[in-house]
N, C-alpha and C positions, 0 to 999 in steps of 0.2 A: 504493500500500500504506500502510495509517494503522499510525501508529508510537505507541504508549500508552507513556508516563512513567509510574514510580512516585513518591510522591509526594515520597522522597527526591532522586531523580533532579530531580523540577522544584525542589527548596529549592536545592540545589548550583547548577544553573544561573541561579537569581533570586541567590544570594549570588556569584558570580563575573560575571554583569551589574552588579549595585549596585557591587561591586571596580572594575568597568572605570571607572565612570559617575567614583568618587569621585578616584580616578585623574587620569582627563583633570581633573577641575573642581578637583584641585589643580594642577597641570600649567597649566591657564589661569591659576590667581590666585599663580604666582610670578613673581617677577620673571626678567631674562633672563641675570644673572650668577649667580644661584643655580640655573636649566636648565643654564648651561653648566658649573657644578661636579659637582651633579648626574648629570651624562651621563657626566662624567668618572668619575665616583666607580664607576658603575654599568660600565662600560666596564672599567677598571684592575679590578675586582674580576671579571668575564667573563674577561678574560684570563687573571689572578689562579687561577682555576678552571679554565680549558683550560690552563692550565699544568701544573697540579697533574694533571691527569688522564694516563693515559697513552695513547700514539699506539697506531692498531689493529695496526699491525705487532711493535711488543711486549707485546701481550697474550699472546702464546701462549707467549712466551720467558721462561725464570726467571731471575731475578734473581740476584745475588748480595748477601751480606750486605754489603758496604762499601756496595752501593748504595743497599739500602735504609736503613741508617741515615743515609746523606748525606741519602738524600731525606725522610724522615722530618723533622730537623732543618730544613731547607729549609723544610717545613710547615709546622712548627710557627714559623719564625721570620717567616714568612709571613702566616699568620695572627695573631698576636698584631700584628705592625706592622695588619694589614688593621683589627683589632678596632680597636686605639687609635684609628688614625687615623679609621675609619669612626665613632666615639663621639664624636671631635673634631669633627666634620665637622656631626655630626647636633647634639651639642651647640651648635655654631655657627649653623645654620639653625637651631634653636627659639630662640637668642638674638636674631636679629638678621630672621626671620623675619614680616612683615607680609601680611594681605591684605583687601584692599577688597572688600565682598558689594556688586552693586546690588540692590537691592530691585525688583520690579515694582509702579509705582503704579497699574495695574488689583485690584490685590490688598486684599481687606478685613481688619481691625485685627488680626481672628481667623486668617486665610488666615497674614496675613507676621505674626506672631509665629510659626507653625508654619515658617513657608519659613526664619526668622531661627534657631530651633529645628534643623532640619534642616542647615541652611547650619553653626552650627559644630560639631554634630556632626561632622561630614566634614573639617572642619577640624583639630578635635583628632586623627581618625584620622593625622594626615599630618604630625603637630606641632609643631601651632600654638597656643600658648595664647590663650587666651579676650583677654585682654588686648591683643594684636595683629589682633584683626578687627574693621573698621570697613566698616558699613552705610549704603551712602548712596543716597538717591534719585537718580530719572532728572535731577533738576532740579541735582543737584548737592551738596543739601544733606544734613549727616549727620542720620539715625536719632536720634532723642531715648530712641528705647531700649534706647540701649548702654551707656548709662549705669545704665540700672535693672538693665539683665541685668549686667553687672560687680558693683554690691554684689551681689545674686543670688548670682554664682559666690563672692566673697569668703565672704559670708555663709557658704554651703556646704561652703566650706575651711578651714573653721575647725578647730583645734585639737581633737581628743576632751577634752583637759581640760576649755576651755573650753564645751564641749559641755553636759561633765557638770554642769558649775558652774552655766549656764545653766540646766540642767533642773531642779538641785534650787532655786534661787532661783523659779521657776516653781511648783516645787509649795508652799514656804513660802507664796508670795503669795499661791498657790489660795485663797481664803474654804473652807471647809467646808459642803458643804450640812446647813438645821437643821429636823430634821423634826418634828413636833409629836409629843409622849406621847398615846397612844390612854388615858390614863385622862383625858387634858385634854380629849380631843373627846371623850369621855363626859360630863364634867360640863357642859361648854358645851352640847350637843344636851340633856341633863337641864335644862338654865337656859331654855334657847330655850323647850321644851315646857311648863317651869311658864309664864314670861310669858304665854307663849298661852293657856294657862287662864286664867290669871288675866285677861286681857283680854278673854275670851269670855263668865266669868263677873261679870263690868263692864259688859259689854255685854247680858249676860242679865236684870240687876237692874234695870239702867235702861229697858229695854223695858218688861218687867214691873211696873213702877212708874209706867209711864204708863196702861197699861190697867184698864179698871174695874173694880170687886170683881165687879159683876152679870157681865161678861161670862166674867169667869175660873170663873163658879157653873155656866157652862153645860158646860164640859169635864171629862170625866174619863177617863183611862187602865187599863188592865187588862192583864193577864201571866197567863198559865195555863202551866202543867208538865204533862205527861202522860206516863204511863208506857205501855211495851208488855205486850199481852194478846193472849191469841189463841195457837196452836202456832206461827207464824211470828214474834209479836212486831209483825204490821202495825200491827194496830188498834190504837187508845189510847184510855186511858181518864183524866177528869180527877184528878190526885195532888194540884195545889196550885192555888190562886185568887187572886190580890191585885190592890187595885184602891186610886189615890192621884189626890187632884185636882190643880188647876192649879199649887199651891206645891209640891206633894210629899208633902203629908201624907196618913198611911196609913188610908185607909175599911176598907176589909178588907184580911187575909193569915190564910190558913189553909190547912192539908191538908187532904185530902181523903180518906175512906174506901173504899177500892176492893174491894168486895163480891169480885170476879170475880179467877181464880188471877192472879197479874203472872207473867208472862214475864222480860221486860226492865224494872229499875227504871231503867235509863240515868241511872243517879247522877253521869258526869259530865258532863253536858249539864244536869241536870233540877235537880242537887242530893235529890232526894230516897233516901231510906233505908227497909228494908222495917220499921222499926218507925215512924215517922213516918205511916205510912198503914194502919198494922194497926188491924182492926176494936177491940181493947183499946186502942187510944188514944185518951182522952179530951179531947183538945185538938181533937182532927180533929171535922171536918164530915160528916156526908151528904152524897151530890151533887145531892138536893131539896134541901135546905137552903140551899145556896152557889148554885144555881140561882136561885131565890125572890131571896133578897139582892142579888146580881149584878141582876137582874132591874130590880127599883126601883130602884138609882142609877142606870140608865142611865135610866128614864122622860121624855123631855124634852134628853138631856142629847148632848152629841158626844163620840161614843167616839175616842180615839186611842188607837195601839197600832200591833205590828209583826206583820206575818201573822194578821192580825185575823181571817180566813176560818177556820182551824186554831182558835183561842182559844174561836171562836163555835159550831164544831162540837164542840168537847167541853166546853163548857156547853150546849147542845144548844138554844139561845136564838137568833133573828133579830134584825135592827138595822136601819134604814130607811140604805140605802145613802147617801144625800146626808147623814146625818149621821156618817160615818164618813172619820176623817183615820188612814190608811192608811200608814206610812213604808217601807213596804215596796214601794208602790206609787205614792209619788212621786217624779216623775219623776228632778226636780235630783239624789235619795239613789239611781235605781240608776245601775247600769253597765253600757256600749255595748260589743255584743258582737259576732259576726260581723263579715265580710267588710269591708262599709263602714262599717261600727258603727250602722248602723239599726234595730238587734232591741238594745230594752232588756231587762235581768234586773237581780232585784232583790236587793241584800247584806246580807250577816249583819250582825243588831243587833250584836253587838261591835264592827263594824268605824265603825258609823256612831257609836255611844259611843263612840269614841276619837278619832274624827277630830272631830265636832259638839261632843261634852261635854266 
């Protein structure tokens, strides 16, 4: 028939095994004058108790009052002698009290600090202080560290004053950690980024300074704006034109008159405003006119620009693909996208003006 334990039932019986165990392994490391007090003590107090109890033949009998206050008395003068003397006795075994652990030299560094760990817990149960247990190998020789575990315990037993004294000197000492002001990492990241301009445009002039006039005659750059038209706003039409050569200086900029209703003026994108391209504005252009113009500076020459395909479709003009430098479509200016980063896509001129310029 199987017999099932609750789980308190099996702690109760692991804590009265471990009793037993600790028992006998003090029992082994006393000597054999302190067994035979000991025995005695434990004996004299047995009887002590079968004295004090009373026989089964008058349990059933009542007493009388002289007797019970005799025996009461008895008790009581019984017990206080048991007390003293049992205090005396115990006090004398923790004064006078030694025992020797051996260590097993099969055991690794980690193993017997735990078995050394163990061994005076069990000790102290049975009390003994830490001071009186000595660890010695098979070979005879003492433990080297009985001495680290003693400051240890010292250590441990220290005083709460000293404790506390200890801990506020501890936090005096502590350093303070010192974290930077975020207005200081602003202006250092604002230094960083001027140098860097400034270094790029050092580097921009000195390039620039070695290449020829005739070769810089052959480049020119272009930007068109276009606004939306159409009831959905798809289509677009060209709003603005400007076109600067190799140094930066301006060939054309001009609006553009947009005959057809605007939908969308996409002012924050485009910049432009529905009077800047109203047919009553005299500063603006036709889109023959900025066509035509547009037209002959490019004759001969290499377009650069960003989304050059877009710019060219609403000037409504072609351009011999081998002369066209394209920054939206080279490679180093875009960014890898997908899975393994194999499929290039190309970034917003803003991004590449800030990072490049």
């Amino acid at each position: 028939m199987a017999v099932f334990l609750t789980k308190n039932a099996k702690a109760e019986m692991r804590r009265r095994r471990r009793k037993k165990e600790m028992a006998e392994t003090a029992k082994n490391g006393v000597n054999g004058h302190d067994e035979d007090e000991a025995k005695t003590t434990q004996q004299s107090h047995a009887n002590a108790v079968d004295s004090r109890q009373p026989s089964s033949s008058s349990l059933g009998k009542k007493r009388s009052a002289e007797q019970i206050s005799s025996n009461g008395q008895c008790n009581q003068d019984e017990g206080g002698d048991s007390h003293n003397g049992g205090s005396n006795k115990v006090a004398k075994l923790d004064k006078h009290r030694s025992l020797t652990i051996i260590v097993p030299s099969e055991l690794t560094s980690k193993e017997s600090k735990k078995f050394r760990k163990d061994e005076r817990r069990k000790a102290r149960a049975q009390g003994i202080s830490d001071d009186k247990i000595t660890f010695v190998s098979k070979n005879g020789s003492i433990n080297a560290s009985n001495n680290s575990d003693t400051r240890k315990t010292n250590k441990n037993s220290t005083d709460p004053e000293n404790e506390e004294h200890t801990e506020n000197n501890n936090n005096i000492n502590k350093p303070k950690k010192s974290f930077p002001r975020i207005n200081d990492l602003l202006n250092q990241h604002a230094q960083q980024q001027q140098q860097l301009q400034l270094r790029k445009h050092r580097l921009s002039n000195s390039t620039s300074s070695n290449i020829p006039s005739a070769l810089k005659q052959k480049y020119i750059a272009i930007d068109c704006e276009m606004v939306g038209i159409g009831p959905t706003s798809t289509k677009s039409a060209l709003a603005r034109a400007s076109a600067v050569d190799y140094d930066g200086n301006i060939l054309l900029d001009t609006f553009v008159r947009v005959p057809e209703r605007v939908t969308d003026f996409r002012t924050s994108v485009s910049g432009v405003r529905p009077k800047d391209i109203s047919v009553k504005n005299v500063n603006a252009m036709d889109p023959e006119e900025v066509r035509n113009k547009i037209g002959k500076l490019l004759l001969g020459k290499i377009l650069v620009g960003h989304a050059l395909k877009n710019d060219l479709d609403a000037l409504m003009i072609t351009h011999p693909r081998g002369d066209m430098r394209d920054t939206a479509r080279y490679k180093p200016f875009m960014r890898a996208t997908g899975r393994s980063g194999g499929k290039l896509r190309p970034r917003k001129l803003r991004d590449l003006v800030w990072e490049e310029l």
